[in-house]
C-alpha positions as CSV (number, residue, x, y, z in Angstrom):
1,X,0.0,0.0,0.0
2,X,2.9,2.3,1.1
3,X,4.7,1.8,-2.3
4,X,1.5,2.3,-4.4
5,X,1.0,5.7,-3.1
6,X,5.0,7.1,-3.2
7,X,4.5,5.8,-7.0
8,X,1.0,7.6,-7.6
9,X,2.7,10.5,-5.6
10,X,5.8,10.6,-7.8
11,X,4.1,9.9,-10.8
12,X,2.2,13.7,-9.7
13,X,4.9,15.3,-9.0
14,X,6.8,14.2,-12.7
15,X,3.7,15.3,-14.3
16,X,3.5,18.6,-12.7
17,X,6.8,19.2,-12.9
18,X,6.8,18.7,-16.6
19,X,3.7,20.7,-17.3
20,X,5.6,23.9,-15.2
21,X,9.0,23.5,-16.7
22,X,8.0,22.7,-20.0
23,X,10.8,24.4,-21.8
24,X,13.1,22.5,-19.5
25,X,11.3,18.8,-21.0
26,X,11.2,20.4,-24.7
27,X,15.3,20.8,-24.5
28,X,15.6,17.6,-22.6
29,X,14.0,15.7,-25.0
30,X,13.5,17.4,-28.2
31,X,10.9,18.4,-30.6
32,X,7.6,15.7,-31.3
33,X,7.2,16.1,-35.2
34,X,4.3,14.2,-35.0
35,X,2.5,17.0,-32.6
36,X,4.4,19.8,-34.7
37,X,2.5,18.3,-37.7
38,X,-0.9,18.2,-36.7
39,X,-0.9,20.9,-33.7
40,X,-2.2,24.4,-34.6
41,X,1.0,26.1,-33.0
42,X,3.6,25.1,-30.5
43,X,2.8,21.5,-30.8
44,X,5.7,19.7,-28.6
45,X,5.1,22.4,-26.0
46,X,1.1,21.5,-26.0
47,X,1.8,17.5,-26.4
48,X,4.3,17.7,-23.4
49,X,1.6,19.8,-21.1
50,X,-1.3,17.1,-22.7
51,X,1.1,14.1,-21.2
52,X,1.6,15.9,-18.3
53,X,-2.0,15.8,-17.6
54,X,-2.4,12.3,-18.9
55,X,0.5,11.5,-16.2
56,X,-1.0,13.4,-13.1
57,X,-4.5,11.6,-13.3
58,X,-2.5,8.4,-13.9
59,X,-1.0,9.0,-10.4
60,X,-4.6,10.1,-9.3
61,X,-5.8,6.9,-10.4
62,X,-3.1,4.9,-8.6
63,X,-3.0,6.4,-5.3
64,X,-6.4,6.2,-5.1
65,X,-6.5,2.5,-5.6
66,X,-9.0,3.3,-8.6
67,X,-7.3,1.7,-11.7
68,X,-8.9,-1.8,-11.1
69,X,-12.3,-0.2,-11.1
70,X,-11.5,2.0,-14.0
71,X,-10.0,-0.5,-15.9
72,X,-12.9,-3.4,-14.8
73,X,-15.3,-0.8,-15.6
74,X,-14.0,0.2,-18.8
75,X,-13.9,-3.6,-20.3
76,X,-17.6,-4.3,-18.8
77,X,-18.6,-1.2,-21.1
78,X,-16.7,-2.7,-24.1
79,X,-17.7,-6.3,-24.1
């Protein structure tokens, strides 16, 4: 229980860490031609804050003991 909540905890901090600093990720790791392509403007600076987002309620999910619900839930909707 202890290490499923430091990972959901980290896993918010990474993702709000790299939608504040998102200059800092963009130099890190470079341009996302596929966002530049078929985002408006800025792409890899949008697609970095989109994963950021993606990444934080990943960590939501997992502190919160949710994903076997979510995930459960999500299959019972599809088959």
């Amino acid at each position: 229980m202890l290490t499923r909540i430091l990972i959901g905890i980290g896993m918010i901090v990474i993702g709000y860490f790299m939608a504040a600093k998102t200059n800092w990720f963009l130099d890190l790791l470079g341009p996302v031609e596929w966002a530049e392509r078929h985002f408006v403007s800025d792409g890899s600076r949008l697609f970095y804050k989109l994963l950021a987002i993606v990444i934080i309620i990943f960590g939501i999910i997992v502190v919160t003991d949710l994903y076997d619900s979510i995930v459960g839930g999500f299959i019972a909707l599809v088959f």
